[in-house]
N, C-alpha and C positions, 0 to 999 in steps of 0.2 A: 310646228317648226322643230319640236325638241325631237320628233320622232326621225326626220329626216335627218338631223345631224346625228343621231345613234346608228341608222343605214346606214349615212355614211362614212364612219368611225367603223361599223362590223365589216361595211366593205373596202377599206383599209387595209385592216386587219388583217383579213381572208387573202388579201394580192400579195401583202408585204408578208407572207403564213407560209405562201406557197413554194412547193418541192422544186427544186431544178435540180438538173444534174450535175449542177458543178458542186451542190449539198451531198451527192451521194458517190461523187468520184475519190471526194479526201478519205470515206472506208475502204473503197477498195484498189487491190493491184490488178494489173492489167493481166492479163493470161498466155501474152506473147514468149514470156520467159524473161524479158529484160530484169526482172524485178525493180519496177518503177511503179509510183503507184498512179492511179488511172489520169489523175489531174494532170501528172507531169512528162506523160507519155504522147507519142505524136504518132505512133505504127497503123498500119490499116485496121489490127487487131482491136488496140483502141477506139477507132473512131467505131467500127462496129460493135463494142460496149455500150458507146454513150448511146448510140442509135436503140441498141436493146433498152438502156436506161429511160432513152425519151420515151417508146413506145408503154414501159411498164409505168411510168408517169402518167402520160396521157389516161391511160387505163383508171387513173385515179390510185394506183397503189400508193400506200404510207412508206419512210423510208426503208424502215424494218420487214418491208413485206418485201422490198427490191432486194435488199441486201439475204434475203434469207432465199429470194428464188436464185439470185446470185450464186449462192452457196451453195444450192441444190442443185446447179448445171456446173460448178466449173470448182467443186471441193472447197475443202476451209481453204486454202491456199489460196481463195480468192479476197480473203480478209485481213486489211492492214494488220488490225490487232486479232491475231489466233487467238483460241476460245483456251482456254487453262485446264485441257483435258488431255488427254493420249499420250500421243508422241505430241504436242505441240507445248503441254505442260515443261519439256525439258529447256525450250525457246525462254520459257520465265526464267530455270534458275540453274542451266550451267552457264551463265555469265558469273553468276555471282559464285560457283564451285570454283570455277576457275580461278575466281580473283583471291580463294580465300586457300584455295590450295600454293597457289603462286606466290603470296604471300609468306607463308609456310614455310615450305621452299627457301624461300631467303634469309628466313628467322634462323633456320636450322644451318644455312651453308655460313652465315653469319658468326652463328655462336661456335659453330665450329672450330673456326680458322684461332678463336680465340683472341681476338687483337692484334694478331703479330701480321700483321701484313708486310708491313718492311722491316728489313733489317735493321740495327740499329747504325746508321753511319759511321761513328768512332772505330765502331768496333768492326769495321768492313776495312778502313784507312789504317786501323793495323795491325791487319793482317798482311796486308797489300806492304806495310814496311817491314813487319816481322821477315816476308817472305823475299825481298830484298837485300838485306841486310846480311842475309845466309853468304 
């Protein structure tokens, strides 16, 4: 009896284990150019992903073996998250150049101006009666 309930816990296991392609659509984008990623795309281009996707399933491929021949027909480009090498290393950290230059930027237009944004009113009110008064 004990051996039959461990079958059937490993074959479980093994159903609730297994690869679909809705597991391997949230890595990748679609290749149509929308930049949408595969899950959330509906183009014919898609639907002929996922069909590559079932076929290299079917095949018994692991998800990392789809997602690398992926890679190898249709470039990194085909990967939600780029790999942190080339040109795609710049993807990681001109957000954060930008935020820190921009930032900057402001410190300095800031310290500039020195405080005095407005005038002082009094002294706008009389000149305005000095120049009256003439």
């Amino acid at each position: 009896m004990k051996i039959r309930s461990l079958i059937f816990i490993f074959f479980l296991i093994s159903i609730s284990s297994a690869l679909t392609v809705d597991d391997v659509e949230k890595d990748v984008m679609c290749v149509c150019g929308c930049g949408k990623v595969l899950e959330n795309c509906e183009c014919a281009t898609a639907e002929r992903m996922r069909k590559e996707i079932g076929e290299m399933i079917a095949k018994g491929m692991s998800k990392e073996e789809i997602i690398s021949e992926l890679q190898a027909t249709y470039g990194k480009e085909v990967l939600v998250n780029p790999p942190k090498e080339g040109v795609f290393l710049g993807l990681w950290y001109y957000p954060v150049a930008i935020t820190i230059a921009g930032v900057s930027i402001v410190y300095v237009l800031l310290k500039r101006r020195g405080g005095k944004w407005y005038g002082d009113p009094d002294e706008t009110i009389n000149v305005d009666e000095e120049y009256l008064e003439r």
